[in-house]
VEXLUM-285724 format. One record per residue (C-alpha): residue in one letter; chain; x, y, z. Coordinates in nm, 2 decimals. Layout:
(r 'A', 'A', (X, Y, Z))
...
//
This chain:
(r 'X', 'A', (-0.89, 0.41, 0.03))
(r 'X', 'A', (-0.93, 0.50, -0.34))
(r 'X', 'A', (-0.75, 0.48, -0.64))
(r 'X', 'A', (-0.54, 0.22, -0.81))
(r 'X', 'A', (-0.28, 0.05, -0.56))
(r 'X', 'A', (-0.54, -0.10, -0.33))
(r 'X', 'A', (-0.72, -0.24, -0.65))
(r 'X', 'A', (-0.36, -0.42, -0.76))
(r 'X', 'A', (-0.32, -0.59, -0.35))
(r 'X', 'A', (-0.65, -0.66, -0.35))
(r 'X', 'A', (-0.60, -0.88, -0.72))
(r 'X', 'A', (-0.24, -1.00, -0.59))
(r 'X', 'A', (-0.45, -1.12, -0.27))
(r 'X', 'A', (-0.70, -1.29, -0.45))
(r 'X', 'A', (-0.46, -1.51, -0.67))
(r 'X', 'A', (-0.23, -1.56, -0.36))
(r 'X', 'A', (-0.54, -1.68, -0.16))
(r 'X', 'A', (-0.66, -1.90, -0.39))
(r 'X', 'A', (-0.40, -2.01, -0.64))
(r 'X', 'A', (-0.10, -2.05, -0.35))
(r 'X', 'A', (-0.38, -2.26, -0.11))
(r 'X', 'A', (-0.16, -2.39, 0.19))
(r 'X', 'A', (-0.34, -2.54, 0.54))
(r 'X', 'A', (-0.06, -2.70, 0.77))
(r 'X', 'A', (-0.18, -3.09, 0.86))
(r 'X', 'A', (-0.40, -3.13, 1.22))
(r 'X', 'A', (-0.22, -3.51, 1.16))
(r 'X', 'A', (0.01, -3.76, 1.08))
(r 'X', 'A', (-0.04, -3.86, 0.71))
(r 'X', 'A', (0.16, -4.18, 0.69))
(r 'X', 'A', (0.32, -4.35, 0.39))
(r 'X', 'A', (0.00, -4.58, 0.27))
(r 'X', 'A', (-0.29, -4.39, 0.39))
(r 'X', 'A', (-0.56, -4.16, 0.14))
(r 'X', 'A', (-0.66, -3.98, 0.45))
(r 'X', 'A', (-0.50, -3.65, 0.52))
(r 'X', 'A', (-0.64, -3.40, 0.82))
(r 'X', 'A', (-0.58, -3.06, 0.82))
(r 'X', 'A', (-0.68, -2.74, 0.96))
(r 'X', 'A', (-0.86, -2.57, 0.71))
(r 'X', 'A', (-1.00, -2.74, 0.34))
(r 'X', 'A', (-1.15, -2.38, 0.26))
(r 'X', 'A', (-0.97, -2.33, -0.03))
(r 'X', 'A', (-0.91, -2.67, -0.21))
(r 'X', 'A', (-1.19, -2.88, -0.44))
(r 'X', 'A', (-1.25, -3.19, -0.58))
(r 'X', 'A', (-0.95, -3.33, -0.86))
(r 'X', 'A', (-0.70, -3.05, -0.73))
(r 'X', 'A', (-0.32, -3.12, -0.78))
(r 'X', 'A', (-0.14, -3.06, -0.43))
(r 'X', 'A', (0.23, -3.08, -0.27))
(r 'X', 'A', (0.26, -3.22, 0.10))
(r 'X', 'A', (0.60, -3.01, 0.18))
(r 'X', 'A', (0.75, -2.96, 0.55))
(r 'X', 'A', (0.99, -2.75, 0.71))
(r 'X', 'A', (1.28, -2.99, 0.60))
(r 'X', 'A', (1.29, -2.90, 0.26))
(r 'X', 'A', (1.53, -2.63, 0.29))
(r 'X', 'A', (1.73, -2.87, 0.61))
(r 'X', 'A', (2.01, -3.07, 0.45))
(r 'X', 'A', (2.02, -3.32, 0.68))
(r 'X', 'A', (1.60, -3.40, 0.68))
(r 'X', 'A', (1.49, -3.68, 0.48))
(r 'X', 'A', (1.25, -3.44, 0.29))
(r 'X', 'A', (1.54, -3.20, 0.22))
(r 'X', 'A', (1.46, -3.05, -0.15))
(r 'X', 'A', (1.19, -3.31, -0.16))
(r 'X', 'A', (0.80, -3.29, -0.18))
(r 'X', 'A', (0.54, -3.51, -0.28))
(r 'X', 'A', (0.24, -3.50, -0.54))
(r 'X', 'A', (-0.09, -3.62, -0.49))
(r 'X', 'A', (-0.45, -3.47, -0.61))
(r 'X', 'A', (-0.74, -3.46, -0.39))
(r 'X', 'A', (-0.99, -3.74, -0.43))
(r 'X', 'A', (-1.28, -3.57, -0.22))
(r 'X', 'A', (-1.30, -3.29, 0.00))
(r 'X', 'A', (-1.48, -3.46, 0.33))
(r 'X', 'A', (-1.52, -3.13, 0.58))
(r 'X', 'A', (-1.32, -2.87, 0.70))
(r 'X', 'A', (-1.10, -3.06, 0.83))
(r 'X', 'A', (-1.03, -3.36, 0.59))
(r 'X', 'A', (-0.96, -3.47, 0.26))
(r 'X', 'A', (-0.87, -3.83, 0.07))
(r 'X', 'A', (-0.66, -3.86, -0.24))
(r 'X', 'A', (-0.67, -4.04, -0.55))
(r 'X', 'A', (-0.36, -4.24, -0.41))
(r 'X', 'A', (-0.18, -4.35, -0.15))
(r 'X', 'A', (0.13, -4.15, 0.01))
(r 'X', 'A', (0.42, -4.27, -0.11))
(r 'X', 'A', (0.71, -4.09, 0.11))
(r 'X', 'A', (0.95, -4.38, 0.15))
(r 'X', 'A', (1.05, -4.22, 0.50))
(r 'X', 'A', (0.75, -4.30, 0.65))
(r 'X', 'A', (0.48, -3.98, 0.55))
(r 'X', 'A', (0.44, -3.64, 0.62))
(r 'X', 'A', (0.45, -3.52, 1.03))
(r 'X', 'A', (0.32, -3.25, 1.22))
(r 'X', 'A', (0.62, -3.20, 1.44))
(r 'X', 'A', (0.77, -3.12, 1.11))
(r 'X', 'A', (0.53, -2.84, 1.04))
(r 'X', 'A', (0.42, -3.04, 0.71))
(r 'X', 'A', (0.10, -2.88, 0.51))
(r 'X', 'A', (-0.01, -2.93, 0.18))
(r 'X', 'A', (-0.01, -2.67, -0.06))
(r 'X', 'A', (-0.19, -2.64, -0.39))
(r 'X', 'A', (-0.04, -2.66, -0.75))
(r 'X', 'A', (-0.10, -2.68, -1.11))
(r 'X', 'A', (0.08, -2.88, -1.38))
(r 'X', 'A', (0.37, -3.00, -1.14))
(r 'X', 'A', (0.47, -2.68, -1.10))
(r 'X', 'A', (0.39, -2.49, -0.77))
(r 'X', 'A', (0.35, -2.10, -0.77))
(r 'X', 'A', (0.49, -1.88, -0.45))
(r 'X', 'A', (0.42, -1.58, -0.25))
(r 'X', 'A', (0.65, -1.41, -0.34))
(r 'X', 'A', (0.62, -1.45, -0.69))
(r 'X', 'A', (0.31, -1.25, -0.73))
(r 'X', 'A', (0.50, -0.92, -0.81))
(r 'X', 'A', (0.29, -0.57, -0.80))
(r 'X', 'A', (0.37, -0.45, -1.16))
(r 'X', 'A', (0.53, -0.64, -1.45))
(r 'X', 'A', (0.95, -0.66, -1.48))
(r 'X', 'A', (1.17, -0.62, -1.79))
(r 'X', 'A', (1.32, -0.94, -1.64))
(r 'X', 'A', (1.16, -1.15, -1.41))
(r 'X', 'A', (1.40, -1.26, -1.12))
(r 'X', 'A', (1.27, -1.66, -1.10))
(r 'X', 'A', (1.29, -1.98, -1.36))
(r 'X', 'A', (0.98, -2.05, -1.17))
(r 'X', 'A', (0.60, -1.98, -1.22))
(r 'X', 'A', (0.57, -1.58, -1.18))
(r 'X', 'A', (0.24, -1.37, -1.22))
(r 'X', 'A', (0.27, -1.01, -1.26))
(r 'X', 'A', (-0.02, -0.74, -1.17))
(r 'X', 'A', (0.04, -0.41, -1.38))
(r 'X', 'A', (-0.18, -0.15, -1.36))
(r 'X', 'A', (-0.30, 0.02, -1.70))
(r 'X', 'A', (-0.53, 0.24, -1.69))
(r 'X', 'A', (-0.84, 0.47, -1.53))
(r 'X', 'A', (-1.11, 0.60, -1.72))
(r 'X', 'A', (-1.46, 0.71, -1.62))
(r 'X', 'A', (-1.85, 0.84, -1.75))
(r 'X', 'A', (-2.10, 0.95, -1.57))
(r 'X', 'A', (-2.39, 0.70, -1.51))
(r 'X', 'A', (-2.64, 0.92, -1.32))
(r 'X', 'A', (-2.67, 1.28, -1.22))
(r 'X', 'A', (-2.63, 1.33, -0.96))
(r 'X', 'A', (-2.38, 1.24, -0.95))
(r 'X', 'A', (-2.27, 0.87, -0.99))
(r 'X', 'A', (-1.91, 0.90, -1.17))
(r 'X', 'A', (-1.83, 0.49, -1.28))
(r 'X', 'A', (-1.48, 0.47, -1.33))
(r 'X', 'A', (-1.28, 0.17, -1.48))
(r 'X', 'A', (-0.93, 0.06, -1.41))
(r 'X', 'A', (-0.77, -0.20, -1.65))
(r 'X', 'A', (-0.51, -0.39, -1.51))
(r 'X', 'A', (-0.27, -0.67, -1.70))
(r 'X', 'A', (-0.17, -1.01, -1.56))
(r 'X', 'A', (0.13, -1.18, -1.70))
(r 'X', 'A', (0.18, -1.53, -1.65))
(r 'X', 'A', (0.59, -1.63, -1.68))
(r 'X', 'A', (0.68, -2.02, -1.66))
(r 'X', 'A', (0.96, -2.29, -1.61))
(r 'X', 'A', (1.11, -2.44, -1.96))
(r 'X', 'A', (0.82, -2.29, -2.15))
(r 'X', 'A', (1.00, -2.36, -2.49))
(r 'X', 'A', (0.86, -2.76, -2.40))
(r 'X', 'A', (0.54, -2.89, -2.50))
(r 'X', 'A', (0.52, -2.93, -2.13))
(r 'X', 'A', (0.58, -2.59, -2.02))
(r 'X', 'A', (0.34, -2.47, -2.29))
(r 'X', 'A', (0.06, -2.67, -2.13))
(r 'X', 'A', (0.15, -2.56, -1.77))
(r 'X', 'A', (0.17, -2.20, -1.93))
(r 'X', 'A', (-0.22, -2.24, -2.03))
(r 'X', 'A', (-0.36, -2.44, -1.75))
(r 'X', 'A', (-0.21, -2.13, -1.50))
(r 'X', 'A', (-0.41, -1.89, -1.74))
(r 'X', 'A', (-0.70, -2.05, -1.74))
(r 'X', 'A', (-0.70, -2.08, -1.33))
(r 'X', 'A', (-0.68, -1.72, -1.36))
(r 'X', 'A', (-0.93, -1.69, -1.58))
(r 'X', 'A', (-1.17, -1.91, -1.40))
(r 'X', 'A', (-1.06, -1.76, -1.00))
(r 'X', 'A', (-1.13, -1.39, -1.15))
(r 'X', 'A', (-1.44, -1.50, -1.32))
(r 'X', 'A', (-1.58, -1.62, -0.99))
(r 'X', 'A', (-1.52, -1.31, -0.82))
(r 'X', 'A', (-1.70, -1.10, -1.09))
(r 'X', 'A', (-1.85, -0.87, -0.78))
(r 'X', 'A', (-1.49, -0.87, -0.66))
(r 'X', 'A', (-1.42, -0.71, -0.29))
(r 'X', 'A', (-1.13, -0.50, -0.25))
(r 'X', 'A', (-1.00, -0.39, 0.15))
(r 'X', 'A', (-1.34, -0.57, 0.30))
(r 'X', 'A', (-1.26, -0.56, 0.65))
(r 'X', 'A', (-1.25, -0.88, 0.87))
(r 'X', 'A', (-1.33, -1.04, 1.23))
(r 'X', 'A', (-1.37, -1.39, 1.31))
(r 'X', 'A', (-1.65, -1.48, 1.54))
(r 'X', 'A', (-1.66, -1.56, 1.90))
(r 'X', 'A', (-1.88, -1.69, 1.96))
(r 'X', 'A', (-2.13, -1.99, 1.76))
(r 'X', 'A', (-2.45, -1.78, 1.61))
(r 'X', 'A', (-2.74, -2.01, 1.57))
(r 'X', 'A', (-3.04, -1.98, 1.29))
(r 'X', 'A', (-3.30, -1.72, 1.39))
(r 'X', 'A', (-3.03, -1.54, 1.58))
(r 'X', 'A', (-2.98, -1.20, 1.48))
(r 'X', 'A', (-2.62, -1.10, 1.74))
(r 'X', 'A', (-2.24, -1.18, 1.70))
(r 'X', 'A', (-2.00, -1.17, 1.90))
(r 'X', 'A', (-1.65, -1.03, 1.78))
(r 'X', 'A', (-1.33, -0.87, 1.99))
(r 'X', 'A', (-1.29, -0.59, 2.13))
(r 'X', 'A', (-1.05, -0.40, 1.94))
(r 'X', 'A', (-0.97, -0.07, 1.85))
(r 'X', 'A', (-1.00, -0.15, 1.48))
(r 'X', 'A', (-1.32, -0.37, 1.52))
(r 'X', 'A', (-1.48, -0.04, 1.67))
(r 'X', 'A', (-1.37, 0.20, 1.42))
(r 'X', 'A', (-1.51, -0.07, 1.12))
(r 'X', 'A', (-1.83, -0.21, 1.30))
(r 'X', 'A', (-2.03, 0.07, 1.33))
(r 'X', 'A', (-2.43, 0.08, 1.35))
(r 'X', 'A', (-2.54, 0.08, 0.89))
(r 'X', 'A', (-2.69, 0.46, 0.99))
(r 'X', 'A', (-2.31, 0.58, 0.97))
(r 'X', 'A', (-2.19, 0.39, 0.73))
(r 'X', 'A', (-2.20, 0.52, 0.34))
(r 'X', 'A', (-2.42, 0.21, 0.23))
(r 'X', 'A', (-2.63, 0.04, 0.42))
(r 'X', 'A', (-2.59, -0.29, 0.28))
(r 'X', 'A', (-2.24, -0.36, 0.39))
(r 'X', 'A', (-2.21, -0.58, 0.64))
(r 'X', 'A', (-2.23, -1.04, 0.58))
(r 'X', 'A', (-2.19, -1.31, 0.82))
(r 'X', 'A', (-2.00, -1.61, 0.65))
(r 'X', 'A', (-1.83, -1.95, 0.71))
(r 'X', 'A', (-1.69, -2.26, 0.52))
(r 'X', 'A', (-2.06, -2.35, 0.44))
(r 'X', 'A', (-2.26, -2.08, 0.39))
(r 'X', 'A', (-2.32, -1.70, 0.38))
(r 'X', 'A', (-2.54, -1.45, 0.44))
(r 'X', 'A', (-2.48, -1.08, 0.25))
(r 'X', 'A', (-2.63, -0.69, 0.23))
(r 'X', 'A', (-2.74, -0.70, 0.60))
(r 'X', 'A', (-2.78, -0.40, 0.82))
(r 'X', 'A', (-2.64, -0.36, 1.15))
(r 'X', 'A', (-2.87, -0.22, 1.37))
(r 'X', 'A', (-2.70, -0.19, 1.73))
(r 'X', 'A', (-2.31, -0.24, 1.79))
(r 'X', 'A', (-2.29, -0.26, 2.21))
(r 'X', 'A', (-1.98, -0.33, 2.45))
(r 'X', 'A', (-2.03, -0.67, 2.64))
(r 'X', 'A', (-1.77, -0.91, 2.87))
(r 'X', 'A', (-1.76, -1.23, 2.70))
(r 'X', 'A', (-1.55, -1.49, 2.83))
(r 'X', 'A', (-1.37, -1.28, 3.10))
(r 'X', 'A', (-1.30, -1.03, 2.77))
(r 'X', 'A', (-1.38, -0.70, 2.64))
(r 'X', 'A', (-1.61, -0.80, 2.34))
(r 'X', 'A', (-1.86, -0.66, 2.08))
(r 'X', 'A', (-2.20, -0.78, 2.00))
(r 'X', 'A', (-2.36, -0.66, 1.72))
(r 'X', 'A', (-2.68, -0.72, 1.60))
(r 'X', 'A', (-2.77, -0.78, 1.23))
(r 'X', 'A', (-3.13, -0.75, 1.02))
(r 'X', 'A', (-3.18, -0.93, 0.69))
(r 'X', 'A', (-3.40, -0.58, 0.55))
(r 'X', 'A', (-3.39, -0.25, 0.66))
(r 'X', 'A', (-3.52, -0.25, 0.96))
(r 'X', 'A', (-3.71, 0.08, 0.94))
(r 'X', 'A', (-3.92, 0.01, 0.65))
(r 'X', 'A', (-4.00, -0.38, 0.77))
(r 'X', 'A', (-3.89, -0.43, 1.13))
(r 'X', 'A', (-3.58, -0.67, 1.23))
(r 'X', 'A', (-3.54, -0.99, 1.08))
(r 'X', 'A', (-3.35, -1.28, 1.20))
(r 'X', 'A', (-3.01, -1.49, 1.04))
(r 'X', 'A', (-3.16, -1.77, 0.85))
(r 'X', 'A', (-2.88, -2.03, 0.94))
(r 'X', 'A', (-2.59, -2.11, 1.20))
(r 'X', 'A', (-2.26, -1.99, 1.17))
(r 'X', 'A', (-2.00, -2.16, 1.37))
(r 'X', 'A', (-1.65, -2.11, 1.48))
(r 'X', 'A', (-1.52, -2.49, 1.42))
(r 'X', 'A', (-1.60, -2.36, 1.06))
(r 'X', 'A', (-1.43, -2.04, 1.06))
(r 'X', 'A', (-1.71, -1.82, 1.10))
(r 'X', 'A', (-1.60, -1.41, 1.07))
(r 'X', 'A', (-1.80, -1.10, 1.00))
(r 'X', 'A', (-1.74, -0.86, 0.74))
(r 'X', 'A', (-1.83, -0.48, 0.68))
(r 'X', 'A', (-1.77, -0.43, 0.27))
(r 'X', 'A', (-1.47, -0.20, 0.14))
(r 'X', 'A', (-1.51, -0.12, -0.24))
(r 'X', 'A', (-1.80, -0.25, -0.46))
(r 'X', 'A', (-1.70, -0.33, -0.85))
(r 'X', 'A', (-2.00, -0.40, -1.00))
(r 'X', 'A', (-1.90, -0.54, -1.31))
(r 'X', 'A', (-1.53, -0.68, -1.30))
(r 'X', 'A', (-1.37, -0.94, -1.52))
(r 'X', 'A', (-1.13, -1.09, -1.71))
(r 'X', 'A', (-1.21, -1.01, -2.08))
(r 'X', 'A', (-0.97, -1.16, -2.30))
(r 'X', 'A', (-0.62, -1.34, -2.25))
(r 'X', 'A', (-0.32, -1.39, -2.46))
(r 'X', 'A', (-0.17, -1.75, -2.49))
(r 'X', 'A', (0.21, -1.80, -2.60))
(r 'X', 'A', (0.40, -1.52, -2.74))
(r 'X', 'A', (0.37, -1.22, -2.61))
(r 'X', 'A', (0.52, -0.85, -2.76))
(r 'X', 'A', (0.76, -0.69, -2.44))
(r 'X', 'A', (0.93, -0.39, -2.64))
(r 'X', 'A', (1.09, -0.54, -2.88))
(r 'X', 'A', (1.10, -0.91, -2.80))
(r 'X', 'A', (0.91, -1.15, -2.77))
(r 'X', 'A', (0.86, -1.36, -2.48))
(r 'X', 'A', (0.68, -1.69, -2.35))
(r 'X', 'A', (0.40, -1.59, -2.15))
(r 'X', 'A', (0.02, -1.55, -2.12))
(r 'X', 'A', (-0.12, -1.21, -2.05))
(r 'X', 'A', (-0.50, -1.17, -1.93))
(r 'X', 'A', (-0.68, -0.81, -1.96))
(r 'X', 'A', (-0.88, -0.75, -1.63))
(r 'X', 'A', (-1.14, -0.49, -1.61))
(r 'X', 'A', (-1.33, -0.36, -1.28))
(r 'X', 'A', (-1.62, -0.07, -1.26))
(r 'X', 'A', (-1.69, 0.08, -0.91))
(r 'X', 'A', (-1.90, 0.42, -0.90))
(r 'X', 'A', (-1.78, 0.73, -0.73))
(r 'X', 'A', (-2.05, 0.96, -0.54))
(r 'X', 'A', (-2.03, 1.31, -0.63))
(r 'X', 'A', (-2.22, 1.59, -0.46))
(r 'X', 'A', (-2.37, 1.89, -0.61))
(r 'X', 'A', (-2.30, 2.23, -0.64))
(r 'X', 'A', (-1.94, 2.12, -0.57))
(r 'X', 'A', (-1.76, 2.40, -0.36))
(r 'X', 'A', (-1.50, 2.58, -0.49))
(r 'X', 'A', (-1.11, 2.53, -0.23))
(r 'X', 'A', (-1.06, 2.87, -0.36))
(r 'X', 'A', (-1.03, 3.21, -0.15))
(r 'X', 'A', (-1.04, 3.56, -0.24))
(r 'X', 'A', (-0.87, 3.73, 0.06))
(r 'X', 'A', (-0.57, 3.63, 0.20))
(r 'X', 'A', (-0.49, 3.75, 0.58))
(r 'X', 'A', (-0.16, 3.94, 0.58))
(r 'X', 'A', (0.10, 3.73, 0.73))
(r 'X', 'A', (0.32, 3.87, 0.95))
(r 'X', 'A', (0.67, 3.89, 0.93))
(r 'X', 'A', (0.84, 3.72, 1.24))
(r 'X', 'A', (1.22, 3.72, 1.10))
(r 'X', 'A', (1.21, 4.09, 1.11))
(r 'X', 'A', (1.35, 4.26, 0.85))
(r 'X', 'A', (1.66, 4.27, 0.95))
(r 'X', 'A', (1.69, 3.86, 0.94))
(r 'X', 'A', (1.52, 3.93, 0.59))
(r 'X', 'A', (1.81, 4.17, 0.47))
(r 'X', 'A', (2.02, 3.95, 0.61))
(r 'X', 'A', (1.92, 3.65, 0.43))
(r 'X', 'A', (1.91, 3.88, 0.09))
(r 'X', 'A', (2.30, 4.03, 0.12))
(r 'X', 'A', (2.40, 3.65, 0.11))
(r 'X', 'A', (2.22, 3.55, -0.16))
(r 'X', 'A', (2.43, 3.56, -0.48))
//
């Protein structure tokens, strides 16, 4: 799907994904211990700020009602494990899995929410909390090649609204959510917007060149064989340690794995016309969350390109915010000689009131 509103969810994704981090605990983390287990460390670094939360906080009669803990991660171990700089202080003991506890990553003290990511900017934003706002500016285009490769260029605006931002405090907070902005979009400089995902099956090991995926009526209608796709570089193989991109997918076959209806397909490294198949260089496996991807929309030059700190002009006041100016290219194919939708002739369409429904219809018109 083209145009503009995919680009905005695709943006509001990537700061929700990454900004908003959350993986529920696979553990106990008791009061005491720097060792915390949880399902997924995908999204969380070295010297990150983090909450451990559970479902009590909005429970009046929980020990963790309105309550959460700091902590910042120390190391990230694997997957599945982290230590912090400290120990866990909960006085009622730590952080449980029959309470559904996770951690959840934050900046400055001051945590950011789903649902305050809003698709387009508001005269009044309805939170005292952190709020990031996605508004959509502009399209513009040039041609780049005939023919007939059209690049066209949206510009989007992100607003950054914070807590008490009249402090020195809030100020600070204010600037260290724009620059995680600045720094999560500047990463994603080849952005992807509505890639299509699968997770594996199946373990794929190094000189492999199948995977395994499900069955589904989605996974068939997205997987199909790089000869019937627009680009024949679309298709990667990743996990939580590695990736593989711009593979071909040369065969897409029904198999019964596991008792289930299943797809394998099989990948190449190169074309395999022009140089024969070639094999996955290293293993993928499920433990490590291991999906395949077909590529949506290519931007080939995206990024942020200049951001506002502080005060910031919204009609005729003046607010505390930070507002960064994001830019993404993506090229549009265009065919040539484009046919004209227009016809000469008209067939004569017949008249199945009748005319007397017609005169009818007339002699009550005013």
């Amino acid at each position: 799907m083209s145009g503009v509103v995919p680009v905005v969810t695709g943006l509001i994704e990537l700061i929700q994904k990454n900004l908003i981090a959350k993986t529920n605990l696979s553990s106990n983390a008791l009061t005491g211990e720097i060792l915390v287990n949880v399902e997924n460390t995908f999204n969380f670094s070295d010297g990150q700020e983090i909450i451990l939360i559970d479902y009590g906080y909005n429970e009046p009669t929980s020990p963790h009602y309105q309550k959460y803990e700091y902590a910042v991660i120390d190391k990230v171990i694997n997957t599945h494990s982290i230590t912090l700089t400290g120990p866990i202080v909960d006085p009622s003991g730590g952080w449980m899995v029959a309470d559904h506890s996770f951690i959840q990553k934050t900046i400055g003290h001051a945590p950011l929410y789903d649902d305050r990511v809003l698709y387009g900017d508001r005269e009044v934003i309805p939170t005292e909390e952190m709020a990031i706002s996605v508004e959509p500016l502009s399209l513009s285009n040039e041609w780049i090649y005939m023919h007939g490769g059209l690049s066209e260029e949206y510009r989007v605006s992100i607003m950054i609204y914070g807590k008490n931002i009249e402090t020195e405090q809030g100020i600070q907070i204010l600037n260290l959510y724009a620059d995680a902005v600045y720094g999560l979009f500047n990463r994603n400089i080849h952005i992807d917007i509505n890639n299509y995902k699968s997770p594996l099956l199946a373990n794929v090991a190094a000189g492999n060149n199948t995977v395994i995926v499900e069955d589904t009526a989605a996974n068939r209608a997205k997987f199909l064989p790089s000869s019937q796709l627009t680009d024949d570089q679309t298709y990667e193989v990743q996990d939580n340690i590695g990736v593989e991109i711009d593979l071909f997918a040369t065969n897409v076959s029904s198999i019964t794995y596991g008792g289930n209806p299943a797809l394998q397909i099989t990948l190449s490294q190169d074309d395999p016309t022009l140089y024969g198949s070639t094999p996955l260089n290293r293993s993928y496996n499920i433990e490590e969350y291991a999906f395949l991807s077909v590529h949506g929309r290519y931007f080939y030059d995206s990024r942020i390109d200049n951001i506002e700190y502080g005060m910031v002009q919204k009609g005729s006041a003046y607010v505390r915010a930070a507002r960064l100016n994001w830019f993404g290219k993506e090229v549009t194919e265009y065919s040539f000689p484009q046919q004209s939708l227009r016809t000469e002739n008209f067939a004569v369409v017949p008249d199945v009131l009748g005319e007397s429904s017609s005169s009818s219809s007339s002699s009550s018109s005013p």
